[in-house]
N, C-alpha and C positions, 0 to 999 in steps of 0.2 A: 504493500500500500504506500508506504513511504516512498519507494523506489517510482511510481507511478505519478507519483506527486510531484515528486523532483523533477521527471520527466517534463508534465505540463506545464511547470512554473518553466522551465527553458525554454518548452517552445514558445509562451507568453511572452517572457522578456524576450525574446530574440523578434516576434513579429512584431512586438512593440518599437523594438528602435527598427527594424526595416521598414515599419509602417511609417514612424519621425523620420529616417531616411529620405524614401520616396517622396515624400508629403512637403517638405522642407521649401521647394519650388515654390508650394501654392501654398503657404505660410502667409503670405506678406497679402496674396488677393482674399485668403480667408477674412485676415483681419481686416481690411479693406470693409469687404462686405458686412464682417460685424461693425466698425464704428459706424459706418454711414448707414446700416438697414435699420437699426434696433432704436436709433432717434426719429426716423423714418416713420416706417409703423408703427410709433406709438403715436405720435400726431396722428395718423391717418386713421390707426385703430379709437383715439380718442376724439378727436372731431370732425371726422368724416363720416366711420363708421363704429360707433364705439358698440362694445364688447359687454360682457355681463363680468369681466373682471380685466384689468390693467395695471401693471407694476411701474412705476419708475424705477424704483431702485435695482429689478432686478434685472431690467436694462441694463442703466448703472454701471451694475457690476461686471455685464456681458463686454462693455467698449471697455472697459478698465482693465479688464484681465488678457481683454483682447490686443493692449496697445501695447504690448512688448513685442510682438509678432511684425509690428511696422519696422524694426528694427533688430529682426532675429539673426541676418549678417553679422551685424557690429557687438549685438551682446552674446547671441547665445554658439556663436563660431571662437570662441579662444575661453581659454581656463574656465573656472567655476561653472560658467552658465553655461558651457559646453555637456558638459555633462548631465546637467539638469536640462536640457530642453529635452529629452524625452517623457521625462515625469510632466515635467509642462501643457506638453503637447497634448500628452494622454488626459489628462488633467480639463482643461481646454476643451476638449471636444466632449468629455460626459458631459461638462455644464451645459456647455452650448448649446447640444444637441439634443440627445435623449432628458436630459434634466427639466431644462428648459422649457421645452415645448411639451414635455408629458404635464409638466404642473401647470402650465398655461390652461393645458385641452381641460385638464381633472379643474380648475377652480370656474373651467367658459362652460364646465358640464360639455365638455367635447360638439363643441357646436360648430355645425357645418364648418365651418374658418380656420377653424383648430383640428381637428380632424383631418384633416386635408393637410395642413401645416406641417403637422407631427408627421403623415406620409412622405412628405418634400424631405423633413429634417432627415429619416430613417434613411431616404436613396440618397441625401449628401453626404451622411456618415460609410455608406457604402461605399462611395467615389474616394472616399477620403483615407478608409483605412479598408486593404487589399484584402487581409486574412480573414478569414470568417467567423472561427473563432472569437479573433477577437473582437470583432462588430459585436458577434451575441453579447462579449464578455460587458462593453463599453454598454450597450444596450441593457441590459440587466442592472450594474450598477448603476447606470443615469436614472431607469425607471424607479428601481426600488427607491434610491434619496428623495425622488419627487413624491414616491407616494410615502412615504415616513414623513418627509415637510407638512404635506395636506394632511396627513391625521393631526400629526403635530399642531397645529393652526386651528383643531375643531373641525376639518374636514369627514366627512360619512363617505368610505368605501362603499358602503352596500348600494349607496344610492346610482352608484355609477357600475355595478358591478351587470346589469344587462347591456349596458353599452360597450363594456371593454371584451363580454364574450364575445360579440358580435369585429369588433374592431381590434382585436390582440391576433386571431388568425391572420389578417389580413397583414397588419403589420407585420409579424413573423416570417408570412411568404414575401414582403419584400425584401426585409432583410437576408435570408435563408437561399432565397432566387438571383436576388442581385449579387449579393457574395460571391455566389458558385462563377458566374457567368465575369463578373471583374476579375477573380482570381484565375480563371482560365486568362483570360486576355494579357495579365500579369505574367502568366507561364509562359506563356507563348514570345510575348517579347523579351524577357529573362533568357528564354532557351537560343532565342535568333540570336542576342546577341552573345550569348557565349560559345556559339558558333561562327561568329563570323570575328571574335577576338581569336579562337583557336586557329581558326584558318590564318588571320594574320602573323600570328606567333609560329605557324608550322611553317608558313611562307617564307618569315620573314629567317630564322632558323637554317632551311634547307640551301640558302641563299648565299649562306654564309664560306660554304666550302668552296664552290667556285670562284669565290670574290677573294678566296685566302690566296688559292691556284692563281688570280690573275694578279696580283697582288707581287704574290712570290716570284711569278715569271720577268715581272716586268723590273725588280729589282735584280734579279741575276744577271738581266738583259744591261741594264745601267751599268754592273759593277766592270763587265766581262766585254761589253761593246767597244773600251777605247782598246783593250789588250787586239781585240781583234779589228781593229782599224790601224791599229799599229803593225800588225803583219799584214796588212792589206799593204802598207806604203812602203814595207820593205822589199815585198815581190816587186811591188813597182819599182822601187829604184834598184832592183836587183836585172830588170829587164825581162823578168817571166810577166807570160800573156794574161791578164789578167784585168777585168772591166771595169772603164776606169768609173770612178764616183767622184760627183761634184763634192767637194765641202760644204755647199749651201745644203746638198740633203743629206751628209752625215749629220749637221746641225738640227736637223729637222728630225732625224731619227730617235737623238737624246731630247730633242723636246717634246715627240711622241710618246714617248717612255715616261715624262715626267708629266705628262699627261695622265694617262693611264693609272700612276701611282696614285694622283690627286684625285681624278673619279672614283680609285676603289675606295679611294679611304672615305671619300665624300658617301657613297654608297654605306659603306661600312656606319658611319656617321650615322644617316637615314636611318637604318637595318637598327639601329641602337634603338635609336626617337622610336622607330614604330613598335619594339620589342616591350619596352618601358611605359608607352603611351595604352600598349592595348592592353599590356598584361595587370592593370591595376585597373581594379574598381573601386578598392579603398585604399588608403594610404594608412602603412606604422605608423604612426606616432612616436611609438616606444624610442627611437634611433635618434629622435629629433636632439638637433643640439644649436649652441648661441652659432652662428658664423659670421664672416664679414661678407657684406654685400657687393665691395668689389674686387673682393679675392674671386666669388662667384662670378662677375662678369667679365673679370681678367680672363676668368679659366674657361670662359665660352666662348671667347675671341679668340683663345690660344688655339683651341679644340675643332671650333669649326672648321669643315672642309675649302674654305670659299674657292672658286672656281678661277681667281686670278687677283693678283694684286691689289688692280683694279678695282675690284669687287670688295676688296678686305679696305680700302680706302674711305669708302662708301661710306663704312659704318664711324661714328664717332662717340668716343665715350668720354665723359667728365668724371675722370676717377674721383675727383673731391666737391664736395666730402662725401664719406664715407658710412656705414651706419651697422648695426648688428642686427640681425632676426632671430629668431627659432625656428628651427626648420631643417633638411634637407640640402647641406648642397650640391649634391648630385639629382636633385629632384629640380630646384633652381636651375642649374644647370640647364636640364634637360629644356625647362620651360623658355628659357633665353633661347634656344633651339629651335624652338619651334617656332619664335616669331621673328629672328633673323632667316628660317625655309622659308614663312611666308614673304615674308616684306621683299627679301632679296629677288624670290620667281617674280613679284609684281613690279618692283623697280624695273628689273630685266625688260618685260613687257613694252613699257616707255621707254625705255632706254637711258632715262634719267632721275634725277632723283639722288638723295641720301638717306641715315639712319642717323640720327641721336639719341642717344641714352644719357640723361642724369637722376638727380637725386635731387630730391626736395622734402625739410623736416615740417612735422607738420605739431599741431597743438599734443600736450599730452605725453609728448615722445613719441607718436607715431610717427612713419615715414609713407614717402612713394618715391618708386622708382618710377620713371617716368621712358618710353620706349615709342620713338614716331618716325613716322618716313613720310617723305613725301613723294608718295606715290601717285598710283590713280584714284585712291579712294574707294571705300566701300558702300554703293547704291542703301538708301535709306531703305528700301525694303528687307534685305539680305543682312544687315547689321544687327537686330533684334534676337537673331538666331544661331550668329556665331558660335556663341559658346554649347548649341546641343552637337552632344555626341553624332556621331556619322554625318552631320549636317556639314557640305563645304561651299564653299563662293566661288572654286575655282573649277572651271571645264571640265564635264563628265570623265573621268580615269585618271586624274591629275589631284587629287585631293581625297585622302580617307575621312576626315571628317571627324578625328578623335584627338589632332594637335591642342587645339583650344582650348575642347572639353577636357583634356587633361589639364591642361596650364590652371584652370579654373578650380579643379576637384585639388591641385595642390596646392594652390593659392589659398584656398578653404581653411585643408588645413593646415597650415601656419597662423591659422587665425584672422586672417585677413581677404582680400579680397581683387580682383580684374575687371575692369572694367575699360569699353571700348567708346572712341567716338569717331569721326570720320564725316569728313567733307568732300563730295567727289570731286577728283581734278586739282583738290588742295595736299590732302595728307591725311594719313591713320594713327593713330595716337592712342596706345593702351597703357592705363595708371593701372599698376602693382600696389597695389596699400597694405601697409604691412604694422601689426600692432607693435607696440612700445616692449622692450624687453625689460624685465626685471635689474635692477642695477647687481642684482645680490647676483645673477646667473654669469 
């Protein structure tokens, strides 16, 4: 029995923070809709169409508990309130939902308005949390508190008890029907994409051996090409027959070769980003440590493959000042990576254009790294959607769609945040925001 207990208290907490997971997105429009609806309908429900019962305060309390979600980025993405946004969350939605709207319907005696309401509230709790489980679980507790309040307050169960036979099936099959049918949809896209991360990870992987082979060829080819151009000149000046070769294309052969070295490595580069990009859904934490911000960008300009001089010119950095985070820097890294791929393809495109990176302190001990090109610019349609995973801006076969979404799920956690703007035909411009470090760390 114990053992059985233990069992369902994990799979509880574990659907509970996947459910705060998922949900995390539409945090900021839930709270949206609480402060703006719940002042809303009670005007409407009190002088338009008023009701056989109406709260203020328990409005109130709905925008009030609701208004840290306007801001669940900034508070509940770094220490303390990190960890509590899952009890939050859960928290949150019994009031909101089930609590709420069941004590409304039990004090309106479930009148047409309310009855109807509480059907709405049950298929938003279903939108909102995937496991079924635990919809019943939040459902169960929301109902029971409402109806302990109403007796609590002098309310008569019995009075209401042929209405709720009647109206507790019905809600059950939404709940019970909606679940089944979200939770497949959730399966379904869970399983695509750990399919199409395995394939990039197997790809990327198998990729690797021939790139080691052309790699290795074209260094042997460097080391070993003047020994045998120098016996190429001694037959020649020895007078055996042999065909003669300009200088201009011996010249051209050691720059083919250093060619070759720079695309594998550039490839190999790539082969990294997409290895690291796909293979993380979540990010340790555990590993995180203080580092310096421009040792990290030193070491991604060192790193990068860039395709010519030229191209490494492009970019410009303001090593000072300088700053510390928590975090990752090889996760940093990688994310510097990803927006010197993009920026550099699109520069390429115009054929003109540079990169700037600096640093700006902000209130608090916060910082931003700040990273812009002036490119072509990213169309106001197209900009909103950047950062979802497989979504890309760039021509069908030319973009995986998981650079950004990574930069973004890192950026996260470090407690901070990415954010994009862009003017077409001006420049793209994404701020890194990164919280204040401890002085003690």
């Amino acid at each position: 029995m114990a053992c059985l207990f233990r069992r369902l208290q994990v799979r509880l907490l574990a659907s509970l923070n996947q459910s705060a997971t998922y949900s995390l997105a539409n945090m900021r429009m839930f709270a949206i809709v609480a402060v703006v609806g719940h002042p809303l309908f009670y005007l409407y429900w009190t002088e338009f169409e008023p009701q056989i019962f109406e709260s203020v305060w328990l409005r109130v309390i709905s925008v009030v508990v609701a208004l840290p979600m306007l801001f669940e980025r900034q508070l509940f993405r770094a220490g303390e309130w990190r960890r509590g946004v899952t009890v939050y969350w859960f928290l949150i939605l019994v009031y909101q939902l089930p609590f709420f709207f069941v004590f409304m319907s039990l004090m309106n005696h479930f009148s047409t308005v309310w009855a109807l309401s509480t059907m709405a509230a049950s298929l938003f709790l279903v939108l909102l949390v995937f496991d079924w489980l635990m919809i019943m679980l939040m459902a169960l507790i929301g109902t029971a508190a409402a109806c302990l309040v109403y007796i609590a307050i002098g309310g008569d169960m019995s009075e209401q008890s042929e209405t709720l036979r009647q109206l507790v099936p019905t809600y059950l099959f939404a709940l019970l029907g909606g679940s089944v049918f979200n939770y497949k949809t959730e399966l379904v896209a869970r399983e695509k994409f750990a399919a199409i991360t395995s394939a990039v990870g197997t790809m990327a992987h198998e990729l690797r051996t021939p790139l080691l082979g052309i790699r290795s060829g074209a260094r042997g080819l460097q080391n070993y090409l003047p020994a045998i151009f120098e016996g190429f000149e001694m037959a020649r000046a020895q007078g055996l027959p042999v065909k003669r070769i300009r200088t201009a294309h011996y010249r051209e052969m050691h720059a083919v070769l250093s060619r070759i070295n720079t695309e594998a490595e550039y490839t190999n580069v790539i082969l990294d980003m997409l290895l690291v990009n796909s293979s993380r859904t979540t990010i340790d934490e555990s590993s995180f440590e203080v580092s310096s911000m421009g040792a990290c960008v030193q070491t991604a300009l060192e790193r990068y493959p860039f395709h010519s001089a030229q191209e490494r010119e492009r970019v410009h950095w303001a090593a000072e000042p300088d700053f510390r985070f928590r975090g990752s820097p090889l996760l940093m890294v990688h994310v510097l990576f990803n927006l010197l791929k993009n920026a550099l393809y699109f520069l390429a495109r115009v054929d003109d254009g540079d990169i700037r990176i600096w640093v700006e302190h902000g209130p608090g001990g916060a910082h931003r790294l700040y990273f812009r090109d002036t490119g072509p610019g990213i169309p106001a349609d197209v900009l909103p959607r950047i950062f979802e995973r497989f979504y890309s801006g760039m021509p069908h076969g030319q973009g995986t769609g998981i650079g950004l979404a990574f930069a973004r799920m890192v950026m996260e956690s470090f407690g901070g945040d990415i954010r994009c703007r862009s003017v077409v035909g001006r420049y793209t411009e994404f701020v890194m925001l990164f919280p204040a470090v401890d002085r003690d760390e």
